[in-house]
N, C-alpha and C positions, 0 to 999 in steps of 0.2 A: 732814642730808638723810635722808629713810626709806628704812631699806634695799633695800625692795620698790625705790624707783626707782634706786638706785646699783646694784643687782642690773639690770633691763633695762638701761639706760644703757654698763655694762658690757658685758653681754651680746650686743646690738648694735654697740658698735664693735668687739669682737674677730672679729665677722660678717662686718662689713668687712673686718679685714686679712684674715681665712681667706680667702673670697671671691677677695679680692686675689691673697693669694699664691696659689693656687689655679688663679688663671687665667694667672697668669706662668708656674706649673710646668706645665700643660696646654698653653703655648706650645713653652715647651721639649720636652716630653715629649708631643707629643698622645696616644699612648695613654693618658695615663692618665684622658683624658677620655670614654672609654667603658669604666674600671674600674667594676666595680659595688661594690668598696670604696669608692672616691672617695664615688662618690653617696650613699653610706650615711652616712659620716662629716659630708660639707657638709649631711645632711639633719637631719642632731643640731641642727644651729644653731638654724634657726625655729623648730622644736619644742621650742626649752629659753627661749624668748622673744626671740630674734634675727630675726623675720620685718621687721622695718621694715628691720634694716640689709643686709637678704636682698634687698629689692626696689631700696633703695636702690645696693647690689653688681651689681646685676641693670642697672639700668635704664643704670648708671655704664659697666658693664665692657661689656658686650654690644653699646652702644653704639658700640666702637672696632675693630671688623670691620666688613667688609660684609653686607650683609643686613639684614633685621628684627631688632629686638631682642626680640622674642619668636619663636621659631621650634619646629620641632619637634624642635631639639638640648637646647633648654630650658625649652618651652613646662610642663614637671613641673614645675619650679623654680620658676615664678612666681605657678602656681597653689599648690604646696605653701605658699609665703609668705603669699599672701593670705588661706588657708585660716587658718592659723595666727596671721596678725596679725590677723583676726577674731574668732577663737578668747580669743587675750591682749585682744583688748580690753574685750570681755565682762570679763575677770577684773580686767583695772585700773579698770573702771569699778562694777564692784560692790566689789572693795575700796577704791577711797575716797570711796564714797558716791552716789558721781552717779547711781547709780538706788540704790530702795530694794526688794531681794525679798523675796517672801515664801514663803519656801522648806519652809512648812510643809504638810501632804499638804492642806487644805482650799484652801490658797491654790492648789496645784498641781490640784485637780479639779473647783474648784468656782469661780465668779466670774467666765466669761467672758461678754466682749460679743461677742452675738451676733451683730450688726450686722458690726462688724469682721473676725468670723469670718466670713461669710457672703464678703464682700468680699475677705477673703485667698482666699478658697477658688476664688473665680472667677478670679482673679489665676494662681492655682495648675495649676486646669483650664486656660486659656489656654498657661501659658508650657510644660505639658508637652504640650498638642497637636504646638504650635510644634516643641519639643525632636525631638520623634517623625520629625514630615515634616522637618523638616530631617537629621536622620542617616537615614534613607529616602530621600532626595532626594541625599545625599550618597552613600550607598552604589551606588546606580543611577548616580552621576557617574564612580564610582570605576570600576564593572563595564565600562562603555561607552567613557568616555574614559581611561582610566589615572590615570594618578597626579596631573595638573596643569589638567584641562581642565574646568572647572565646578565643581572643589571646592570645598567649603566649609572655610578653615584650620582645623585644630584646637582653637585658639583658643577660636575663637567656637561652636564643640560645646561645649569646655567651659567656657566661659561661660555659654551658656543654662541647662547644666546645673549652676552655680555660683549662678545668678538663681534658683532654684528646679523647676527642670525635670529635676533626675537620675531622678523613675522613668520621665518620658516617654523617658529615653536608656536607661535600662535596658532597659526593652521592646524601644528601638529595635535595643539590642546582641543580644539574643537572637531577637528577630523576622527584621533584619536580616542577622540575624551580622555586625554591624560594627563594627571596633577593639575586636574578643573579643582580637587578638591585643599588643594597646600597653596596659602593665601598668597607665601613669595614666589609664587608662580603667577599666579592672577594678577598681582600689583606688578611684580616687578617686572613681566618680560614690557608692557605698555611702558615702566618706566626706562627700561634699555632701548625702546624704539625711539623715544623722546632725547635719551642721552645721544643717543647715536645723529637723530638729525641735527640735535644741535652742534654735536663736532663736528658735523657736513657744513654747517653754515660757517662755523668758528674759523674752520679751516678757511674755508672761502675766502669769509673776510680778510683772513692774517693772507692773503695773496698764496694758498698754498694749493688751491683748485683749481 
């Protein structure tokens, strides 16, 4: 078997049991589920290539409480995965072959359809309009009715902003001043704008621009 996949394969089941154990010792101990060591250490996993058994842990454990299985206790965790298993897949699919780059500066600056371009671009304008009035509309919910009456979940903030919408939320964060203060807001839309040009360029490469 090639290493590269006994290396993920690996890497994701012990995601699991951490996961696992993780959440039995957060039973026992709930403080230690608002340690910001905890979070730091469970945050190693997906970023070392354990994001599948991260959403898999996710979707398993979170399920056995009450409530949503995405929430605002963990709504970072799911998005950190996602980001991440996006991230790895990129990299598994260019190492073994299933697209082919061209990683060289001409292919990197020069060869795009326009067409395509033209049409991301609209896609682009659209979904950060969206992203804008929706954290605008959410802030104005927030101002008037508190905390539960018209909001819009976090979730689905950052998701739009996950879709391709983070400078519309960026704007929206400093125009609005809103969730300046929730860190996976601050790190993470910089880190979807970053995701996103790189699957501009990805694409590119693999001749799909």
């Amino acid at each position: 078997m090639d290493q590269f996949i006994l290396y993920l394969i690996v890497v994701n089941v012990v995601t699991i049991l951490a996961f696992a154990l993780d959440y039995l010792l957060c039973m026992w101990k709930p403080e230690l589920d608002d340690a910001p060591a905890n979070a730091l250490i469970m945050d190693v996993f997906p970023i070392a290539g354990g994001a599948l058994g991260m959403l898999l842990a996710l979707f398993a454990l979170t399920g056995l409480g009450r409530g949503r299985r995405m929430n605002k206790g963990n709504v970072a965790w799911w998005f950190l995965a996602i980001v991440c298993l996006v991230a790895w897949s990129l990299v598994v699919s260019a190492r073994f072959g299933l697209v082919t780059l061209d990683v060289s500066v001409d292919g990197i600056l020069t060869g795009w359809n326009l067409g395509r371009l033209k049409v991301l671009g609209a896609y682009l304008i659209v979904v950060n309009v969206i992203t804008l009035v929706v954290f605008v509309l959410d802030k104005r919910a927030a101002t008037r009715g508190g905390e539960h009456v018209g909001r819009t979940p976090e979730a689905r903030l950052l998701g739009l902003c996950l879709a391709g919408g983070s400078v519309g939320g960026l704007l929206a964060m400093n125009i609005a001043r809103h969730k300046t203060k929730k860190w996976y807001f601050v790190w993470g839309l910089p880190c979807f704008l970053v995701l996103g040009i790189v699957l501009v360029l990805y694409a590119h490469m693999a001749g799909l621009i």
